[in-house]
N, C-alpha and C positions, 0 to 999 in steps of 0.2 A: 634684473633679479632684485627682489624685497630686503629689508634688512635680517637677518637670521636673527629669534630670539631663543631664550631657555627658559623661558617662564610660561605658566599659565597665562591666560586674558583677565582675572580677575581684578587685574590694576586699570581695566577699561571703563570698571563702575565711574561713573558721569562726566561719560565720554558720548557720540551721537555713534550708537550700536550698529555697523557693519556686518551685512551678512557676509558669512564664509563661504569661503569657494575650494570644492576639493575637486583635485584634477588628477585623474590618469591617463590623460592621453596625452600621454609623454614622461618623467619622474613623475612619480607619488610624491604631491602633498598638498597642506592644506595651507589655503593665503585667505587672511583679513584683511580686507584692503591692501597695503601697498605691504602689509605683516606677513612673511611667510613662517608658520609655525614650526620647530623643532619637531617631528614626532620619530627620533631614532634612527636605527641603524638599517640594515635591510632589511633583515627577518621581522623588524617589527611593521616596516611599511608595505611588508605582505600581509601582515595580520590586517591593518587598516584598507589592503585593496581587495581582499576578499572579503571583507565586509560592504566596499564601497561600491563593488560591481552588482551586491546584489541587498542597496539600501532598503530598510524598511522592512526588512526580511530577515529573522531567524537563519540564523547559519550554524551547526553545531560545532561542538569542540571539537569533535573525531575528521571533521569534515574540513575544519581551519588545519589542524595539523595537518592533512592531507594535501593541502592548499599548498602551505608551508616548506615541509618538509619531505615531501612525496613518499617513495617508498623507504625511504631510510630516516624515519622520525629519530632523534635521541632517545636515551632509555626513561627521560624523567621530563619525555616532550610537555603532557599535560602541563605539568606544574611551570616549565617554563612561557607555554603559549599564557597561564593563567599572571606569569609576570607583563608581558608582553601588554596584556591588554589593558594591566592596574599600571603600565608606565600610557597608555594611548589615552584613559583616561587623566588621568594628571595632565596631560598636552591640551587635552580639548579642554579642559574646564574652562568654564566661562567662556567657550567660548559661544556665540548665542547661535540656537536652534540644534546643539550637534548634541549628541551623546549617545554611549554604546552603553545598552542595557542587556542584560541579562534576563532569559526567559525560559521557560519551559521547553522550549525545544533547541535553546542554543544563545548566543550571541545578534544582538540586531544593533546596528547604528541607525539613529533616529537623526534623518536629516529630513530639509526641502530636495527634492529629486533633481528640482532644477538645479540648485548647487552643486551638482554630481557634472561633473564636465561632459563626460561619456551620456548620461541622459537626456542633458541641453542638447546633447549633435543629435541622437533618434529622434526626441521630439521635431527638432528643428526639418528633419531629412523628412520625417514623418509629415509634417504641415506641407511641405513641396508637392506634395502627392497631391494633394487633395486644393491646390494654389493654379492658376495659370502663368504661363513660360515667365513672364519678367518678374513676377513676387516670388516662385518656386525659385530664379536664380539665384536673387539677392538671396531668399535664405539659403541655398544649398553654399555659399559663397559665406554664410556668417556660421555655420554647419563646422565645414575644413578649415575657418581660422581658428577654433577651439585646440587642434591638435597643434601638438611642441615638440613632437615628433614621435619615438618608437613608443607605444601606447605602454605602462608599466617599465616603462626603461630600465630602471633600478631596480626590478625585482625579476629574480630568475626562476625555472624551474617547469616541469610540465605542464602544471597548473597555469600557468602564468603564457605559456607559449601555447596552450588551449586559448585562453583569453584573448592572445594576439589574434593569431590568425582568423576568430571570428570577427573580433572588431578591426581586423584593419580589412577583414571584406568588405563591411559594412561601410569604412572608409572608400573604397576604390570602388564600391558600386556607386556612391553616392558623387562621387569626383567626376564619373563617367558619365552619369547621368546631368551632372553640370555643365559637361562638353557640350552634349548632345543640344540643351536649351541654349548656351551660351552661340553655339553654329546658328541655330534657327535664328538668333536674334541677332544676327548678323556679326558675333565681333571675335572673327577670325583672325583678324591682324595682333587683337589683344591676347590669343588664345595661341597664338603658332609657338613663339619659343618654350609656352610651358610643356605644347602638347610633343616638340621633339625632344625634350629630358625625359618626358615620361617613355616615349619612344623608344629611347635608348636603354631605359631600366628594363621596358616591359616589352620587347622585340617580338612576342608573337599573341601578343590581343588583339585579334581581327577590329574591335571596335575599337579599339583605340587609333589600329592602323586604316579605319575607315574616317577618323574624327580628322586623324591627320593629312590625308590624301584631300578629305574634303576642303580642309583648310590651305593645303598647298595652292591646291586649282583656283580658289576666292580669293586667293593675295596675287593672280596673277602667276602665279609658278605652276604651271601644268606641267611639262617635262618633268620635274622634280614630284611632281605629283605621280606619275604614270610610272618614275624609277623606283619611289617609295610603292608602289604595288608592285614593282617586278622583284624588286628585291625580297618582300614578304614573299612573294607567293615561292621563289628559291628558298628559304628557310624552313618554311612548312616542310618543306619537299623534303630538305637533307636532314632535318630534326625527327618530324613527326612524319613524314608519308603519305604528307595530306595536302590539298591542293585548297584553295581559297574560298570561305564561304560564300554564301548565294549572295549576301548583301556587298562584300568587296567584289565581288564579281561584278554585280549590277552596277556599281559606282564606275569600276572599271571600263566598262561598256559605254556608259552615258557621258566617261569625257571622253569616250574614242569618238563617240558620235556626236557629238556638239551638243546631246541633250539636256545639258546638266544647265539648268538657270542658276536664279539668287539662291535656290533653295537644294536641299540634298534630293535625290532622287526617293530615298526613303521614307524621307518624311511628305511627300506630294501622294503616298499611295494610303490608301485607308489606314488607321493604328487602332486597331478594337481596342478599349477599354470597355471589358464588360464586368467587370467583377461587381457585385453586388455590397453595398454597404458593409463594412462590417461592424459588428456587435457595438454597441457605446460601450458594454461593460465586457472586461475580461481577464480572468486573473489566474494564475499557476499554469499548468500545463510547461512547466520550463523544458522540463523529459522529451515531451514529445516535438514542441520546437526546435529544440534543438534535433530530431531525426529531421524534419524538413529539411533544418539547414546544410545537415549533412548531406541531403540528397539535392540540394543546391549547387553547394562545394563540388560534388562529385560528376555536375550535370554532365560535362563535358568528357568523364570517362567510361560510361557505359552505353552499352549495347542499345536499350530501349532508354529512355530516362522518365520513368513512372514510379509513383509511389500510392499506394493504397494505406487509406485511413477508416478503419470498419469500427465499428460496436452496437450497444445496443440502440434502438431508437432514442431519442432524449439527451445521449451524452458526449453530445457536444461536437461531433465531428465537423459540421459546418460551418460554425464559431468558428472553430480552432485552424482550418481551412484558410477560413475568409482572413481572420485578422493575421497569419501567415502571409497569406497572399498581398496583403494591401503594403507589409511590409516589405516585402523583396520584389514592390512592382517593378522596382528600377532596374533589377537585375534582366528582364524581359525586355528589351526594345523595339519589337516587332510586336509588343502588345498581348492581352491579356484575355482570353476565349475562358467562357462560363454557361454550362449548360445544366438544366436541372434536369435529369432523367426519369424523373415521378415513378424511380423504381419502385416507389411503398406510397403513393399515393392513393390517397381515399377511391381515385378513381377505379384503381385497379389496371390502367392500361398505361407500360412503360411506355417512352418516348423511343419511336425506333432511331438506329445509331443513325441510317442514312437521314434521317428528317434533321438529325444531331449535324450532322459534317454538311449537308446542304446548306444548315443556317449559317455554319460557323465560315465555311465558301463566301456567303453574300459580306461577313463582317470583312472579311480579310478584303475582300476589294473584287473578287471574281466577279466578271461578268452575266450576270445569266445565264444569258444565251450561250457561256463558254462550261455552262456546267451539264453533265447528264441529265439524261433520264434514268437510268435504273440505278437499283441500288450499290449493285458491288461496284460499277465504276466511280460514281460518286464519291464512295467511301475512298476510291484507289486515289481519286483526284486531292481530298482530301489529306491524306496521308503522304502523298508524294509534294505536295505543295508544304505543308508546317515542317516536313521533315528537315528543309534548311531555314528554316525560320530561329531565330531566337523567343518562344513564346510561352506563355504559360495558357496551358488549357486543363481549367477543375469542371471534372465531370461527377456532379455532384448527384447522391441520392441512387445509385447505379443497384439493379434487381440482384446481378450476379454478376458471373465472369465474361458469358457469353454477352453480356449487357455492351460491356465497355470495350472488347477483343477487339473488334472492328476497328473502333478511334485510335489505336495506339499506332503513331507515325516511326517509320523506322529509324529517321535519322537520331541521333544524339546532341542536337542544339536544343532541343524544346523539352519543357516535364507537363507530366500528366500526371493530376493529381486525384485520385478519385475516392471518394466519401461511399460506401454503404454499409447498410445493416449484414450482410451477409461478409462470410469471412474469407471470400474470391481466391479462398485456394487453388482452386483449377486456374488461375492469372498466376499465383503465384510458382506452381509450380511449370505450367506452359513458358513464361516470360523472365524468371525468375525476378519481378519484381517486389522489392520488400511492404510487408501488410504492416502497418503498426497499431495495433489495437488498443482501444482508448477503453480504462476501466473508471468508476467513479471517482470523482475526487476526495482527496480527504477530508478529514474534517475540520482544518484548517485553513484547507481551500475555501471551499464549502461557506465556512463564515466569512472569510474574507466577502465571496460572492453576494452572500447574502450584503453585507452590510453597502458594498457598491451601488447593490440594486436600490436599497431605503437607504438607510444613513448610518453612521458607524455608532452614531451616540444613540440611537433607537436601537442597536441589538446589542448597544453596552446594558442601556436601559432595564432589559428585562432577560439577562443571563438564561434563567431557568426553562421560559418559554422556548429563548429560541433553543436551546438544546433539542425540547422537544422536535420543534421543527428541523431540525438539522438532522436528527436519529427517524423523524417521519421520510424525510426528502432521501436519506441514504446516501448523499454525494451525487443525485443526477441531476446535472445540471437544470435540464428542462425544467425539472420541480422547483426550483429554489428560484428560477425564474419567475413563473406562476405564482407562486407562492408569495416572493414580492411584490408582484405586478398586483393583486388581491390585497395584500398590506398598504401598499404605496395607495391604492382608489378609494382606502379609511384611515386617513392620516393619524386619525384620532382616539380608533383602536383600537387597547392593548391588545402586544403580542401572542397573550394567555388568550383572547378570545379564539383567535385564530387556531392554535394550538389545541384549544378546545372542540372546536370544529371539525378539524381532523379526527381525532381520536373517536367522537362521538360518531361520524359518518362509516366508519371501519371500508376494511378494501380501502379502492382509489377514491370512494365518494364523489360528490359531484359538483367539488368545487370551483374544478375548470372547465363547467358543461359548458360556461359560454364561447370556447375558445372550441369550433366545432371542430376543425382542419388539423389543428395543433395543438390541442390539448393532449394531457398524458392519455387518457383511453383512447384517444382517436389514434394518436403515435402506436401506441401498442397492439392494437384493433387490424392497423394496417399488416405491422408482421405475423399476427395470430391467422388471419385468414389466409395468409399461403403456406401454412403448414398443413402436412396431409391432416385426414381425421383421426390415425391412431396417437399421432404427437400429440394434436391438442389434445384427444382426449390424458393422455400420460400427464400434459404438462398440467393440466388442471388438476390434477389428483396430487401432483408435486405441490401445487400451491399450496394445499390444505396439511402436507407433512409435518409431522412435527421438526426439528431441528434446525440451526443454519445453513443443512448440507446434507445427501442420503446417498447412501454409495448403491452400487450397480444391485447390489443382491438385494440389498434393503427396496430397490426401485421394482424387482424382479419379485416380489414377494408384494408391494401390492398391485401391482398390476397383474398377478397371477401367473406370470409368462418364465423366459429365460433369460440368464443373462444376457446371452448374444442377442437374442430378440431386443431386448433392452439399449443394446446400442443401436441398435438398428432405426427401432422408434424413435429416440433421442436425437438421433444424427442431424435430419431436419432444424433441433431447434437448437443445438451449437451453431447450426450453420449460419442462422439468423441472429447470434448473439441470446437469446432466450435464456439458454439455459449455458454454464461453462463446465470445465473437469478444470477447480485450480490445483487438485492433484489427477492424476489417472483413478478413476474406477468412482471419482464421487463427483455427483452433476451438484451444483450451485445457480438461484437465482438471484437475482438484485433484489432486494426487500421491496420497489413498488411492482415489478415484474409480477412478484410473487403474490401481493393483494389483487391483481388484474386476474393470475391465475385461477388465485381461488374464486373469484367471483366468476370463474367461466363452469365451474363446476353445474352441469343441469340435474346433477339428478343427487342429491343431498345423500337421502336417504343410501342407494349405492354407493354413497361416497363413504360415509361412515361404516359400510362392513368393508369395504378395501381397507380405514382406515384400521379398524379394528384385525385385520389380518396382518398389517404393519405392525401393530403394538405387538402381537404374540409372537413376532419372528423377532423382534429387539428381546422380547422378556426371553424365546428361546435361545436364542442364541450369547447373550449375554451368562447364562445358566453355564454353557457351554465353557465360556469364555471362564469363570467360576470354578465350574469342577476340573480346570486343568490347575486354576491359582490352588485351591485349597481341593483337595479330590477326598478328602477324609469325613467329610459330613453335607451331603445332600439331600437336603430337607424337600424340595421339587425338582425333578428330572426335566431336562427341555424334550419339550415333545416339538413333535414335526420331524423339519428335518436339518436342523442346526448346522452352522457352520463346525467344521471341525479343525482345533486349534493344534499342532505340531508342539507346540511349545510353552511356556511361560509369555518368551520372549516377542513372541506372534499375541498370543492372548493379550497380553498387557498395551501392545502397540492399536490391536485393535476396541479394546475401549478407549483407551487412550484419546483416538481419532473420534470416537464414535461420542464421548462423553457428553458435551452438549445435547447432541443427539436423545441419547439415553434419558436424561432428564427431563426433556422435552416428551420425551416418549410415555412415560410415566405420568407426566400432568394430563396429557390428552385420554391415558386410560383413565383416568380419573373422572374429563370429563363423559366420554362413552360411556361411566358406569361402568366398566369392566374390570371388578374388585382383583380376580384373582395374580392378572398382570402387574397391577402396583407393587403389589409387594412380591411377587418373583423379579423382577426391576430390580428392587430394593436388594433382594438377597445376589441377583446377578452381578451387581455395582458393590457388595460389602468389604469383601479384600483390598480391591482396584481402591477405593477412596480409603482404607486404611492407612495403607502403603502408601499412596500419593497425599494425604494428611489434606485430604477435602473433607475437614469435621464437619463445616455448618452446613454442607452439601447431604451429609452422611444422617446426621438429622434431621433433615427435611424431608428426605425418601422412606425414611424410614417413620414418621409421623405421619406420612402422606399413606405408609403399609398398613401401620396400624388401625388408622383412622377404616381404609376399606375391610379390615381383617371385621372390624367391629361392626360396618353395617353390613355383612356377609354374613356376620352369624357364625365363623370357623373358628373353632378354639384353638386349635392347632396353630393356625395363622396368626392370631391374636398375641400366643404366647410365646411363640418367635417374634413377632416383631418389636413386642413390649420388652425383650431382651438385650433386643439388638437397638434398639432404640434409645436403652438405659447404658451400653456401653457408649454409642454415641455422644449421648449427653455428657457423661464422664471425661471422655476424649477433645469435647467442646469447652470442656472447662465449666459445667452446668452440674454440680454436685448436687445441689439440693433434687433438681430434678431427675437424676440421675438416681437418687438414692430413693425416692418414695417409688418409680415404677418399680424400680428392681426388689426391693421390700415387699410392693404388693406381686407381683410376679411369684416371688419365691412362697406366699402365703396362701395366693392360688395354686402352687402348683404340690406343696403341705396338702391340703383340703383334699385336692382332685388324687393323691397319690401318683402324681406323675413327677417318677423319679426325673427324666430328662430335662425339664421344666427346672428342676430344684438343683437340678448343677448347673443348670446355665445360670441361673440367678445366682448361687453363689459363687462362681467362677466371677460375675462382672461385679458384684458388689465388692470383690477382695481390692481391687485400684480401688475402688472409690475410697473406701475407709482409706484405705493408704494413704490417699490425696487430702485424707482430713484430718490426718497426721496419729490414725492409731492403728501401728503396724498388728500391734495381737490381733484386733478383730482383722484382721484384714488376713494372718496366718488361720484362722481358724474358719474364717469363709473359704476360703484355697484349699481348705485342709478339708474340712465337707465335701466341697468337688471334686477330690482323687477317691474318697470313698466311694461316691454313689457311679462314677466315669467307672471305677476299676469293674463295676457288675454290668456295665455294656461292652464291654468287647472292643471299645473301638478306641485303637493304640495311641492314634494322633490325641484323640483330646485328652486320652491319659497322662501323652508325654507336654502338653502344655501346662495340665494341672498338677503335674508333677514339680517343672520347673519354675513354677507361678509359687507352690508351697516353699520350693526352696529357695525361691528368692525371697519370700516373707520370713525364713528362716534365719537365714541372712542376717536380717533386718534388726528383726529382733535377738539376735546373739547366738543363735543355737546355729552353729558353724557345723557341728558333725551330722547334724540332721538334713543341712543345705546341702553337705556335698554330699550325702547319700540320696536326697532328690534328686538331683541335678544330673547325678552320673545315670541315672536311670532314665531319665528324660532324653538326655543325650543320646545312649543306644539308639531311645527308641525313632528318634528325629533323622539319626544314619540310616537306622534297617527302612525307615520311610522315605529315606531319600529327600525330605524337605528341607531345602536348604531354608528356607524363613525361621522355621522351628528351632533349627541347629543356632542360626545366629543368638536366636533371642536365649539358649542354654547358654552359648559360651559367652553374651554377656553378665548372666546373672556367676557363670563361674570366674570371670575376670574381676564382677563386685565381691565375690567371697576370697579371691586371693589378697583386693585391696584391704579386705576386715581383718586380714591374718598377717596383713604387713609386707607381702610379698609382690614388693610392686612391677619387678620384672615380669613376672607372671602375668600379673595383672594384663599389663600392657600387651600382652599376647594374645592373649583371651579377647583381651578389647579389639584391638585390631584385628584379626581373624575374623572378629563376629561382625564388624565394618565393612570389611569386603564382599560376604557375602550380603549384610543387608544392601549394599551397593546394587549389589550384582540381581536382587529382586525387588528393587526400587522401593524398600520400604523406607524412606524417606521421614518418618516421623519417629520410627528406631533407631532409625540410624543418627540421629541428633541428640536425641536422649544419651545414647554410648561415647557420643562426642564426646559431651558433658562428663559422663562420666571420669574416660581418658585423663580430661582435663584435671577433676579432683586427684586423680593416680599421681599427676608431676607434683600438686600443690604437696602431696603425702608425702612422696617424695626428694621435695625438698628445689621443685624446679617451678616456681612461680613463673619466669617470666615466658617459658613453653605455655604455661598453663593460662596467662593474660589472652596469649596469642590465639588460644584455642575457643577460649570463651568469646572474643570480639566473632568467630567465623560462629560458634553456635549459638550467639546470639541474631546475626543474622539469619541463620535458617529461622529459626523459631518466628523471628518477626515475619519472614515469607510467610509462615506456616498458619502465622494469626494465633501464635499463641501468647497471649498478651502477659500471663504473671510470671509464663519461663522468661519473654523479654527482661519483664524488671527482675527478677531476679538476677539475670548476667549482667543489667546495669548497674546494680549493688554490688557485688562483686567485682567488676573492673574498678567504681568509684572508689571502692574501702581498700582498694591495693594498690592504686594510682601512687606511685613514687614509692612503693615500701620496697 
């Protein structure tokens, strides 16, 4: 052991700089040279090994407590993990190459890998693989000198005992597999006493107890060889109920019969290694690795031992396969079976199973002449032979279920790992083997990938571009392959070119025509032609949809059909990965899916009236969704035949869901030329983006109404939208333009004698004045729109213009006038049942109790009207009243409530993007800070 210090390394300046070495396998810590560093107590030398198990790597705060403290964090965890890591800091300084930075997604310690003890052993075990017996020894041999014993010794907890048990697998595969070369190279005598401690520890590992037996009989001790098999095959028996694998069996056999030479019986009979290279580059996917592993760990206690890996063409399932596989070759002994089954091959013609198990027959060592002729024997022979084998067989590329059903061996020694595009439910639920579906990576994956494939300083180089490319590619892997592999063959031009290229070609383009077999159209090409014809024709009409996502009715409306019809057609291209439900009822495709789709589109002209049948079922149904928010003024009725909303609470959820969508929906009416859709959109979307305080949204749709109202020629339309357009502006914080529409608005609608016109323009010009700080005019525009409202009949926008005046009344000092508004507004907000309405009363009557001093009151009124705007998610009212609240304590007399209230509504506002309410509550917290 190093001498212990408490100091930083900064006293090492001009000294000859040693690299550090951090080690968990065994206590945590870190040593420079012969210096072992101080870094704390335990909880902190957790924080350091959950950084160090996964170097180079972002790890979050939520995720280190978790690490730490499992489920019983302390109550002021954060702030302590945030000590923790400004004391790990202060240790490593100076010391050279190490340091934990802080990032956007969490915490990362920035080491060399190799310094990481735990990554020197993989690498090291890794190189063995790919080595012949005497080089794979030595390192498997400098591998397990790295460990000092129980891996994270000093730190305890679930996390930490996750940790072990995988890496001390990773240890005992690698140990065993030592054996194994160690026997072949003859040095049995050096190997017996470690191989009977191990013996002793580990009493029922057939290969262990095969490593042993073999090594008894080679030192001359057969009898003791033949006892250490009788005695295993007794412990099976009374333990597990099981009697000795095929390979102790066979060792068994061959020294009853003098067959057994210099060499194991085992090793004399063929050992496939057929696994196919895998990937030079590979990065993330921890999630999914870690299911392999589990279905590793677990080989041994299930029924079948298979595991299925499906998605869409391109992402990544045979990477992720292969470089799984190359790592846990050791774990397999009897060797490694690899078939591609050209389930989605350009050819069109799978590889049948028997041609599959006849090959995999000749790898294992069968005779010929000892194998069938027809198929189901074959397949039986296959099947009854691997089923005691120790073996890994990936059947890669598989059509379906029926593809792979045949290959799967009964025994529980061997895993079956199988890769396709289809989602081999019928496997899963026949075998109950688990699917793990692989979706794209992120987009931190993603760049990682990218930058592996070129260089990391070329996608620092040009941030902008590769965003591009990274939002082109979507996270599928295939593309970002391509992608580089076309970057890396023009070393010399920029990113933007590339980027350029893309954008300009739309769809998939034909930047990877030279890549005929494996290019993204050819991959896609293959799954598109075994869908029936009513799928593809559906999924190409999805291509062209507007939104991220379209749920079943929206799909049922433009394909003209029915819902269930709708699943039906769909089913096909879930089943392929094509299309997914990441919730029930709404299909999604991968963004380049979805350019491949649209370019399958034959017939344009048809496509655009399906799409324009979409547009009117969003503009209907959205209407819908409107007259249940606001049911008092419907300026267009949805025609057709609209969903029908039960509730608020159903309404709100489904634009909600739908919103993206919606927007989408509305720009592609735009493009079709189909005026009258935009701004029913517009009006469908009005309440939903009030209440949820989507201002710059709110003006967008609604400049995008007006704009059509104007080349339509409809005045009616025009002078709605110029309305609603100028309230918007207002609500954006855009007064100047807020106040010329609604001025011209109110002068066309003077000229034309359209009373309606002339209260809606004075109803939105009354905020604005207010906002420009001159409450009269602002009373006296409110106060126009109760007169001209009171000679339509219609109660709601009386009782808004009622409580609109009373709260300019308010304002302005005339208190007996506010609350003979207000009370009148309120009736009418009850007999209507609108709870939005009622809130916005008993705020303005909560502000006139604050102007008369009566702050209890107040406080009643304010809260009351909080609950309800809660409760219909008006969320931009409901912040405003915060605020108010908040002035109610400073009045009376409770500032430090009132701090506490402004920090909460100053953050809604910033959500909200209201940038001069932000500074406002920034001035206010500053100018009360300590008083």
């Amino acid at each position: 052991m190093g001498t212990l210090i408490h100091r930083p390394l900064s006293w090492i300046v001009g000294c000859v700089v040693e690299v550090p070495g951090f080690e968990v396998l065994g206590v945590v810590r870190v040593r420079v040279g012969e210096v072992v560093i101080d870094i704390g107590h335990a909880r902190q030398r957790c924080v350091l090994a959950a950084l160090l198990v996964e170097p180079n790597r972002p790890v979050s705060a939520d995720l280190l407590i978790d690490r730490v403290w499992g489920e019983n964090p302390p109550t002021r965890a954060r702030g302590t993990l945030y000590g923790y890591l400004h004391r790990l800091r202060q240790a490593l300084a100076g010391v050279w190459g190490a340091e934990i930075r802080r990032g956007r997604d969490g915490y990362v310690i920035e080491v060399d890998e190799e310094s990481v003890d735990l990554y020197r052993f993989r690498r090291l075990v890794a190189r063995s693989r790919q080595a012949g017996d005497r080089e794979a020894l030595e390192l498997l041999q400098r591998a397990l000198r790295l460990w000092r014993g129980r891996p994270l010794a000093d730190v305890e907890g679930p996390w930490a005992d996750s940790v072990r048990r995988v890496v001390e697998q990773d240890r005992w595969t690698a140990l065993l597999r030592r054996n194994d070369i160690a026997l072949r190279e003859g040095h049995h005598d050096t190997l017996l006493a470690e191989l009977l401690d191990l013996a002793e520890a580990h009493p029922l590992d057939e290969q262990l107890a095969c490593q042993l037996v073999l090594a008894l009989y080679r030192t001359g001790r057969q009898a003791e060889a033949l006892d250490r098999f009788e005695f295993l095959r007794r412990l099976l028996a009374d333990e597990l109920g099981a009697d000795p694998g095929h390979e102790l069996r066979e060792l068994h056999r061959q020294i009853l019969a003098g067959e057994l030479t210099g060499v194991a019986g085992a090793a004399a009979r063929p050992l496939p290694r057929e696994l196919p290279a895998a990937a030079r580059v590979f990065v993330g996917r921890h999630n999914e690795i870690a299911q392999l592993d589990k279905a590793l760990v677990g080989l041994h206690g299930t029924p079948t031992s298979a595991l299925a890996v499906v998605g869409v063409g391109g992402i990544g399932k045979t990477t992720l396969v292969l470089h799984w596989a190359h790592r846990n070759a050791g774990a397999f002994p009897d060797g490694q079976l690899y078939a591609d089954l050209r389930g989605f091959a350009p050819s069109g013609t799978p590889l049948p199973p028997a041609a599959v198990a006849s090959r995999f027959l000749a790898a294992i060592g069968v005779p010929t002449a000892g194998v069938p002729t027809d198929a189901d024997s074959v397949l039986g022979l296959f099947r009854g032979v691997v089923a005691e084998k120790r073996m890994l067989v990936v059947l890669d590329n598989a059509r379906d279920s029926d593809h792979v059903r045949p290959l799967l061996p009964g025994g529980s020694s061997s895993l079956v790992v199988i890769t396709s595009r289809h989602r081999l439910t019928g496997l899963s639920a026949s075998h109950g083997i688990p699917v793990l579906t692989l979706d794209a990576l992120n987009r931190d994956t993603a760049r990682d990938l990218l930058a592996c494939h070129m260089s990391d300083e070329r996608v620092r180089g040009e941030p902008e571009a590769v965003t591009d490319l990274l939002d082109w590619c979507a996270g599928l892997p295939l593309a970002l392959a391509l992608l580089a592999a076309r970057a890396t063959s023009h070393p010399g031009f920029p990113l933007r070119v590339l980027a350029e290229e893309l954008h300009q070609a739309g769809g998939i383009g034909d930047w990877d025509a030279d890549e005929a077999d494996s290019g993204l159209r050819a991959v896609f090409s293959t799954s598109w032609r075994a869908l029936p014809t009513a799928t593809v024709e559906a999924c190409s009409l999805l291509g062209l949809a507007p939104g991220p996502d379209i749920g079943v009715d929206a799909v049922a409306a433009l394909l003209g059909t029915s819902a269930p019809r709708v699943r039906t057609v769909m089913r096909p291209a879930e089943a392929a990965h094509l299309v997914r439900q990441p919730v029930p009822g709404r299909y999604r495709m991968h963004d380049l899916v979805r350019r491949f789709a649209a370019e399958q589109a034959a017939d344009h002209g048809a496509a655009r009236a399906r799409l324009g049948r979409l547009v009117d079922h969003y503009a209907d149904t959205a209407l819908a969704a409107e007259a249940v928010l606001y049911p008092h003024e419907l300026p267009f009725a949805p025609g057709g035949s609209p969903r029908r909303f039960a509730d608020e609470d159903e309404a709100l959820a489904w634009l909600g869901a739908e919103y993206p969508t919606l927007l989408a929906a509305q720009a592609l009416a735009v493009d079709l030329g189909r005026h009258a859709p935009v701004w029913r959109l517009a009006w469908g979307l009005d309440t939903f983006q009030r209440r949820q305080v989507h201002s710059g949204d709110q003006v967008r749709v609604w400049s995008a109404g007006l704009s059509a109202a104007e080349l339509a020629g409809d005045a009616d339309a025009r002078a709605l939208s110029a309305w609603r357009l100028g309230a918007a502006h207002n609500r954006a914080g855009n007064r100047t333009e807020a106040k010329l529409l609604l001025e011209h608005a109110l002068a066309v609608g003077s000229e034309s004698g359209n009373k309606q016109t002339q209260a809606n323009a004075h109803q939105a010009l009354a905020p604005v004045h207010e906002e420009l700080g001159d409450d009269a005019r602002a009373l006296s525009h409110a106060e126009s729109a109760l007169v001209i409202l009171r000679e339509t009949g219609n109660e709601m926008r009386q009782a808004h213009a009622l409580n609109q005046a009373g709260w300019y009344a308010a304002k302005v000092g005339d208190l007996g006038r506010a609350r003979e508004h207000c009370a009148a507004a309120l009736a009418l907000a009850r007999r209507h049942a609108d709870a939005d309405a009622e809130a916005r009363v008993l705020d303005s009557l909560g502000y006139l109790a604050h102007r008369e001093g009566d702050h209890a009151r107040a406080e009643d009124f304010y809260q009351r009207a909080l609950a309800l705007f809660g409760r219909t998610r008006s969320m931009y009212d409901y912040a405003d009243t915060l605020e108010r609240v908040a002035d109610n304590h400073v009045a009376a007399g409770d500032l430090r409530r009132a701090r506490s209230l402004w920090r909460e509504v100053r953050r809604m506002y910033d959500a909200q993007g209201r940038v001069n309410a932000v500074d406002r509550m920034s001035a206010l917290l500053a100018t009360t800070d300590g008083v």
